[in-house]
MIDOSE-1310 file (N, C-alpha, C; in nm, 2 decimals, decimal comma, always signed):
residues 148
xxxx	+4,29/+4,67/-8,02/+4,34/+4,54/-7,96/+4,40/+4,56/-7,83; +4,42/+4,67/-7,83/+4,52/+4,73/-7,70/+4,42/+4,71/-7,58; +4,32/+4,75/-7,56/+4,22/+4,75/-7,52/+4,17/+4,57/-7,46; +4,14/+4,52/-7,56/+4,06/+4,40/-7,56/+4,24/+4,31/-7,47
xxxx	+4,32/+4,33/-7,56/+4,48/+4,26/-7,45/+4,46/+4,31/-7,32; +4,44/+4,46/-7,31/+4,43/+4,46/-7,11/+4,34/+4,41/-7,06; +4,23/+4,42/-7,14/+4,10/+4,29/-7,06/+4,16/+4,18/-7,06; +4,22/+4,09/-7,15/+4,25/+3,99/-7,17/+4,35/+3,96/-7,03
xxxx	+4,43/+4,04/-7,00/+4,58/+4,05/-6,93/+4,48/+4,07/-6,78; +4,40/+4,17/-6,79/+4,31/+4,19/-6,60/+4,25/+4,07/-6,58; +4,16/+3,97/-6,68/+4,12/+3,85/-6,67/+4,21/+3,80/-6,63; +4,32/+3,77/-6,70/+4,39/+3,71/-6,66/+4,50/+3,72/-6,51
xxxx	+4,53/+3,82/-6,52/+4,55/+3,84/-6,36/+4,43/+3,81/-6,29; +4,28/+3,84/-6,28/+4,21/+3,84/-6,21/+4,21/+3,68/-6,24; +4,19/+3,61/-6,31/+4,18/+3,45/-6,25/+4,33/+3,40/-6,20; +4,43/+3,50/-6,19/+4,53/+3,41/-6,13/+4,57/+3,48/-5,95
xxxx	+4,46/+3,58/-5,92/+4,42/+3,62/-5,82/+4,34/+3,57/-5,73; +4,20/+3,50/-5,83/+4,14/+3,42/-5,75/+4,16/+3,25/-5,71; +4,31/+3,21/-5,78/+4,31/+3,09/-5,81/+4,41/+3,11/-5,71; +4,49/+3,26/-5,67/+4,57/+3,26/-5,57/+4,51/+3,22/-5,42
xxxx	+4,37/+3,30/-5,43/+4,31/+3,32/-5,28/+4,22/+3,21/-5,24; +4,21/+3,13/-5,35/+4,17/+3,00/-5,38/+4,25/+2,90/-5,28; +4,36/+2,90/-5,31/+4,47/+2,84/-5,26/+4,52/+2,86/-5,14; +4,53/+3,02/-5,11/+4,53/+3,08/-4,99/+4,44/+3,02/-4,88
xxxx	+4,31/+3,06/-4,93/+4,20/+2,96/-4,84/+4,20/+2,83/-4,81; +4,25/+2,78/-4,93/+4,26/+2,63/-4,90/+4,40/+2,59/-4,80; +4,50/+2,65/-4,79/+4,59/+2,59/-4,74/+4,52/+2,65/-4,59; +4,45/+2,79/-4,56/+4,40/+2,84/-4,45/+4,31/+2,71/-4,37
xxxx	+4,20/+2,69/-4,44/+4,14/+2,58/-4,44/+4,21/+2,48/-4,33; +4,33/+2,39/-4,47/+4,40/+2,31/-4,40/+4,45/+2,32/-4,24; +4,56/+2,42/-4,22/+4,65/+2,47/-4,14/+4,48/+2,50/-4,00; +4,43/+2,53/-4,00/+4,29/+2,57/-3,90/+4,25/+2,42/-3,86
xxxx	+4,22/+2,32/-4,01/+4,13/+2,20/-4,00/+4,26/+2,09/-3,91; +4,37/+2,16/-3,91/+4,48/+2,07/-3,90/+4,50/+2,09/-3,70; +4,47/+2,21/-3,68/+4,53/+2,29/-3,56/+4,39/+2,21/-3,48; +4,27/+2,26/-3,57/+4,16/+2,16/-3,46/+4,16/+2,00/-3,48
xxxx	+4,19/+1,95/-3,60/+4,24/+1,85/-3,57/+4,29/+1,80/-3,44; +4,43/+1,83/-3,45/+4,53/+1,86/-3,33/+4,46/+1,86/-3,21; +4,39/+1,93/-3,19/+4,33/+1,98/-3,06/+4,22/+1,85/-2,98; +4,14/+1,88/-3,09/+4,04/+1,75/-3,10/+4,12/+1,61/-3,12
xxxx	+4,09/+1,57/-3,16/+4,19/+1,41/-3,23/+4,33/+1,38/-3,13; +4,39/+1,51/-3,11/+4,49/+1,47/-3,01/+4,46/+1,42/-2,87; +4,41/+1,56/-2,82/+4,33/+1,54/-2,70/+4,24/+1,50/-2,69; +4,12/+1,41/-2,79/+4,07/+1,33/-2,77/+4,13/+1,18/-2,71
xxxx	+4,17/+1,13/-2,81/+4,26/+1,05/-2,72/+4,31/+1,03/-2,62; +4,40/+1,15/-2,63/+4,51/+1,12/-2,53/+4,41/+1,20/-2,37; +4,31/+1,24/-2,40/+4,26/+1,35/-2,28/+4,21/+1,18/-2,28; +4,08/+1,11/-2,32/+4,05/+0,97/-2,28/+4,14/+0,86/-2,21
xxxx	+4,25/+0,89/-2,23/+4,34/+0,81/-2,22/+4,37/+0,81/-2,07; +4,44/+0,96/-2,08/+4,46/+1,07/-1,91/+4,32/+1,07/-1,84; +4,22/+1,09/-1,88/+4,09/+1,08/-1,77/+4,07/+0,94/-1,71; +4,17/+0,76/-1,80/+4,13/+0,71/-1,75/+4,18/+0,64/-1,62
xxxx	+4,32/+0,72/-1,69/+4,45/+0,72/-1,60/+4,48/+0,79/-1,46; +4,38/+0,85/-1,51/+4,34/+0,98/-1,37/+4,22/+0,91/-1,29; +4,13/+0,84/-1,31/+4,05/+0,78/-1,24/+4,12/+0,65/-1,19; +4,17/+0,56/-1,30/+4,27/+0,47/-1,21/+4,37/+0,50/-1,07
xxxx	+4,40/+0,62/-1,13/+4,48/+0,61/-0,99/+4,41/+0,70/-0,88; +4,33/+0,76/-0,90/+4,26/+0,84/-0,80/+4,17/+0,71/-0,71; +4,11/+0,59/-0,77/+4,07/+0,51/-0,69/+4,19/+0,40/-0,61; +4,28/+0,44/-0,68/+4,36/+0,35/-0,60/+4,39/+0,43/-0,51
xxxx	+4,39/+0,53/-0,47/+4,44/+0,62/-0,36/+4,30/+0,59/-0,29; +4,16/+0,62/-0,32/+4,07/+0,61/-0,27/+4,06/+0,43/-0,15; +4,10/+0,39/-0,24/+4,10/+0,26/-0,16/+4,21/+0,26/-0,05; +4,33/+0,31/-0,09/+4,43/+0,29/+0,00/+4,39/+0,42/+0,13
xxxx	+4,33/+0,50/+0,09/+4,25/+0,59/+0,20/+4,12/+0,48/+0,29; +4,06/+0,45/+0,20/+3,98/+0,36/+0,27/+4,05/+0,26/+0,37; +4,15/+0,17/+0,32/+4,16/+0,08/+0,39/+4,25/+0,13/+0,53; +4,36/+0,24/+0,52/+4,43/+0,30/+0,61/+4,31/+0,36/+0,71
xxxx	+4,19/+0,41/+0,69/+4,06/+0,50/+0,79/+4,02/+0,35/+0,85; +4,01/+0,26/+0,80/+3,95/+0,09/+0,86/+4,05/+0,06/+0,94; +4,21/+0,05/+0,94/+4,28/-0,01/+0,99/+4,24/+0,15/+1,16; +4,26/+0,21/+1,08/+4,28/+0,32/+1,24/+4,14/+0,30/+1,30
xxxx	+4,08/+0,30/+1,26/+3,94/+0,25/+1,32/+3,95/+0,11/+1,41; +4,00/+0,04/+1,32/+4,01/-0,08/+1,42/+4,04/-0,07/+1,54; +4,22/-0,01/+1,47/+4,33/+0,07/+1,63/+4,23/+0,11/+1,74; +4,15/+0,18/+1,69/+4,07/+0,28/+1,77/+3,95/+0,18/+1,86
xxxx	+3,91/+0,08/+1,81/+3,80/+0,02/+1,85/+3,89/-0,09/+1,95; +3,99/-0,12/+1,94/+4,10/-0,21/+1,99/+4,11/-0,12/+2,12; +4,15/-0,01/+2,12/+4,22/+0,06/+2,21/+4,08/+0,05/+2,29; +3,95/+0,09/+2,26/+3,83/+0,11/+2,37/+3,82/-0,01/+2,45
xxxx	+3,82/-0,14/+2,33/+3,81/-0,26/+2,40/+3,92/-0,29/+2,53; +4,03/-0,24/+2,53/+4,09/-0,23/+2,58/+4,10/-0,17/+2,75; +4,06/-0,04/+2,70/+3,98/+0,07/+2,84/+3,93/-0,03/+2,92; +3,80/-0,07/+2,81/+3,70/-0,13/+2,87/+3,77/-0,25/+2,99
xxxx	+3,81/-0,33/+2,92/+3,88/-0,41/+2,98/+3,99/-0,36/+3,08; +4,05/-0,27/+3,11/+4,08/-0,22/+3,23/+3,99/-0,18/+3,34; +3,89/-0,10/+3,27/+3,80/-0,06/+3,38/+3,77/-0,15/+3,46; +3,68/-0,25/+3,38/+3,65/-0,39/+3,43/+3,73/-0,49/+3,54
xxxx	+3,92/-0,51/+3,49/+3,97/-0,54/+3,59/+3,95/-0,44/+3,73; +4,01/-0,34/+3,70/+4,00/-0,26/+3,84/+3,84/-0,26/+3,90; +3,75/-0,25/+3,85/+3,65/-0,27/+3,95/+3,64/-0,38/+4,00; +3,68/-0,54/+3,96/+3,69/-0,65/+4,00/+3,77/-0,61/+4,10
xxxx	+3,88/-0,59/+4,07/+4,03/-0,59/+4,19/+3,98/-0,49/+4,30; +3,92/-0,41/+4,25/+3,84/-0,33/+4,40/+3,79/-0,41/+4,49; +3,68/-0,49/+4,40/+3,58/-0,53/+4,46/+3,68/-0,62/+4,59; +3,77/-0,71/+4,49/+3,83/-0,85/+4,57/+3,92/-0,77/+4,69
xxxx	+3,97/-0,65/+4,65/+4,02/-0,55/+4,78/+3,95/-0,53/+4,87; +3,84/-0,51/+4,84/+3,70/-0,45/+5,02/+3,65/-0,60/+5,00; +3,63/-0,69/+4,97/+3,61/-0,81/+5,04/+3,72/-0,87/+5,11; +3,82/-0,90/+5,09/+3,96/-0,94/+5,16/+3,96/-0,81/+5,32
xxxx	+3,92/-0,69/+5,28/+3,96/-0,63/+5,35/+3,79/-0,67/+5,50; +3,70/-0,64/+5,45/+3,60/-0,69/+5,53/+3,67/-0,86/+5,59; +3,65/-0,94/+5,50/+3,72/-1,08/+5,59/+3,78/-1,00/+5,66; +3,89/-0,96/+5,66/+4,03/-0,97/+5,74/+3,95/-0,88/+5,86
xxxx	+3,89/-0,79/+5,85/+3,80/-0,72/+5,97/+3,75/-0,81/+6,07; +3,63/-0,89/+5,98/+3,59/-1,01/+6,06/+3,67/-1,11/+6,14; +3,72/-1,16/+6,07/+3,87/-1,25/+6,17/+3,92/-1,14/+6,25; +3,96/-1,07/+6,25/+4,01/-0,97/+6,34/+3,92/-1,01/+6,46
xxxx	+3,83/-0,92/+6,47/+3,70/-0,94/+6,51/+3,67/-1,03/+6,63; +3,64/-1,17/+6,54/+3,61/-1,28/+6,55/+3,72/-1,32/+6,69; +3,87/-1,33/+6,62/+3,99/-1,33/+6,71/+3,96/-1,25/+6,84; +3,93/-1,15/+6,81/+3,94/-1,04/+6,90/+3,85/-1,09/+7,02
xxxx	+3,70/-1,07/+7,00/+3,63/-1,08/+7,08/+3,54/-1,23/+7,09; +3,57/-1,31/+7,00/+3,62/-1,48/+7,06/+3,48/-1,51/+7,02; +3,37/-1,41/+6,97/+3,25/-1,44/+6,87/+3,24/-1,37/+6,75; +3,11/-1,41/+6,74/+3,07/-1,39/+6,55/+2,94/-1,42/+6,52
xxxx	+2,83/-1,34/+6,49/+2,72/-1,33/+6,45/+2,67/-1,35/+6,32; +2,79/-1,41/+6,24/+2,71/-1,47/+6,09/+2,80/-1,36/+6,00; +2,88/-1,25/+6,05/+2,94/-1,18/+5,96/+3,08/-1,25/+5,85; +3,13/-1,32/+5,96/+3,23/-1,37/+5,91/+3,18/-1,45/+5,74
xxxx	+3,09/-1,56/+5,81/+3,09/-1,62/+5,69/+3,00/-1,57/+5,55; +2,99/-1,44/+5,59/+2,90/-1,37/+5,44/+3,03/-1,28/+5,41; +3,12/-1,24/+5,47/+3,20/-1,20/+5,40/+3,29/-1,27/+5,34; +3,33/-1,39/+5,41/+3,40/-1,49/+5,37/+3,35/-1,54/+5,20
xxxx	+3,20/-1,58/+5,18/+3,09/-1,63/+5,07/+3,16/-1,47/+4,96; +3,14/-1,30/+5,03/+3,14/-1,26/+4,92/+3,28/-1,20/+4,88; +3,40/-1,28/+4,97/+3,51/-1,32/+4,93/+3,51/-1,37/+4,80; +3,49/-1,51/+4,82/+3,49/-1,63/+4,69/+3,41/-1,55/+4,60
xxxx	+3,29/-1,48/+4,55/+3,26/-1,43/+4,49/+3,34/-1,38/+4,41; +3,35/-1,26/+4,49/+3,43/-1,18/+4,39/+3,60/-1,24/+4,34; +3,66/-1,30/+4,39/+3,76/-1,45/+4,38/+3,72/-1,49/+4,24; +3,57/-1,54/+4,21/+3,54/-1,58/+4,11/+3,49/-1,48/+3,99
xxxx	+3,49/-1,37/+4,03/+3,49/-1,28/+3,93/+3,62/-1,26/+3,89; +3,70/-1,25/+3,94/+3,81/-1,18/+3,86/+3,87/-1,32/+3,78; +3,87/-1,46/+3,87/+3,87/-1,57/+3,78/+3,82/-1,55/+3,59; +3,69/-1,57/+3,60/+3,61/-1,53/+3,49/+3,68/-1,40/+3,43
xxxx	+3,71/-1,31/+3,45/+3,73/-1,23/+3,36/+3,89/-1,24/+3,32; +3,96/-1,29/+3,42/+4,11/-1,35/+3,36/+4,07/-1,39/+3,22; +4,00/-1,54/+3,26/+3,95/-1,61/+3,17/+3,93/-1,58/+3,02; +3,77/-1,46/+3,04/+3,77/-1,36/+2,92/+3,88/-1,29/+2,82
xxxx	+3,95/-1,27/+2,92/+4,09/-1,20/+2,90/+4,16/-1,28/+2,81; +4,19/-1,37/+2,81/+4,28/-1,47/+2,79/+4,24/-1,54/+2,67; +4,12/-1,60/+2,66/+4,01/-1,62/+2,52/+4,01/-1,51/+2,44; +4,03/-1,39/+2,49/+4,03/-1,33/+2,34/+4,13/-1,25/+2,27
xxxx	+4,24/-1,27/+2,37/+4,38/-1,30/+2,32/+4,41/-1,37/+2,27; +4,35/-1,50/+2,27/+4,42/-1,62/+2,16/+4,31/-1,63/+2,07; +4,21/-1,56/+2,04/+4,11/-1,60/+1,95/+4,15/-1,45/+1,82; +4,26/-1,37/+1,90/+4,35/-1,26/+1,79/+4,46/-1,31/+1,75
């Protein structure tokens, strides 16, 4: 009987060995199924959550980049318009400079030597002319200042 009890007793240890590693594995199981859980399930969410949180505000920056490159662009297209419009006066005010200055030659002239061969009054004509250019571009000037 001695015999058949230690079988009985190694059985028995041996099913309370595998009911141990049974358990073992199972809580291993758990504790692994729990950690990827965790991993997954947490950072599913919460990673969905942050990716949408992270695109939200990355387009808001994108826009506020956008709209700050538009505004300086404008600046920028403002400022040319601007050039331009200087250039433009001073070549006018040139112009109305060497016409005034031709008149005032002619009369000189004219005074001077008590005739005049037709010069006078074509410079006088591209007097008014240019008179009426810088008119006009006042004008322009002025229209699209109040039209900002």
């Amino acid at each position: 009987m001695s015999c058949s009890a230690e079988k009985v007793h190694l059985t028995v240890s041996q099913i309370s060995y595998v009911e141990v590693m049974k358990t073992v594995s199972q809580i291993e199981i758990w504790i692994v199924s729990g950690i990827i859980g965790t991993i997954v399930g947490g950072s599913g969410i919460t990673g969905m959550v942050f990716f949408f949180i992270r695109r939200y505000i990355e387009n808001k920056l994108k826009l506020k980049e956008d709209k700050a490159k538009a505004e300086e662009q404008e600046k920028k297209d403002e400022q040319h318009k601007r050039r331009e419009l200087a250039v433009r006066r001073m070549k006018v005010d040139d112009e109305l400079q060497h016409c005034e200055g031709r008149l005032f030659f002619w009369i000189h002239k004219a005074i001077v030597t008590g005739a005049h061969n037709g010069d006078l009054e074509a410079a006088f004509d591209n007097y008014q002319k240019a008179e009426q250019a810088k008119k006009e571009l006042d004008r322009e000037i002025i229209v699209e200042n109040e039209i900002e």
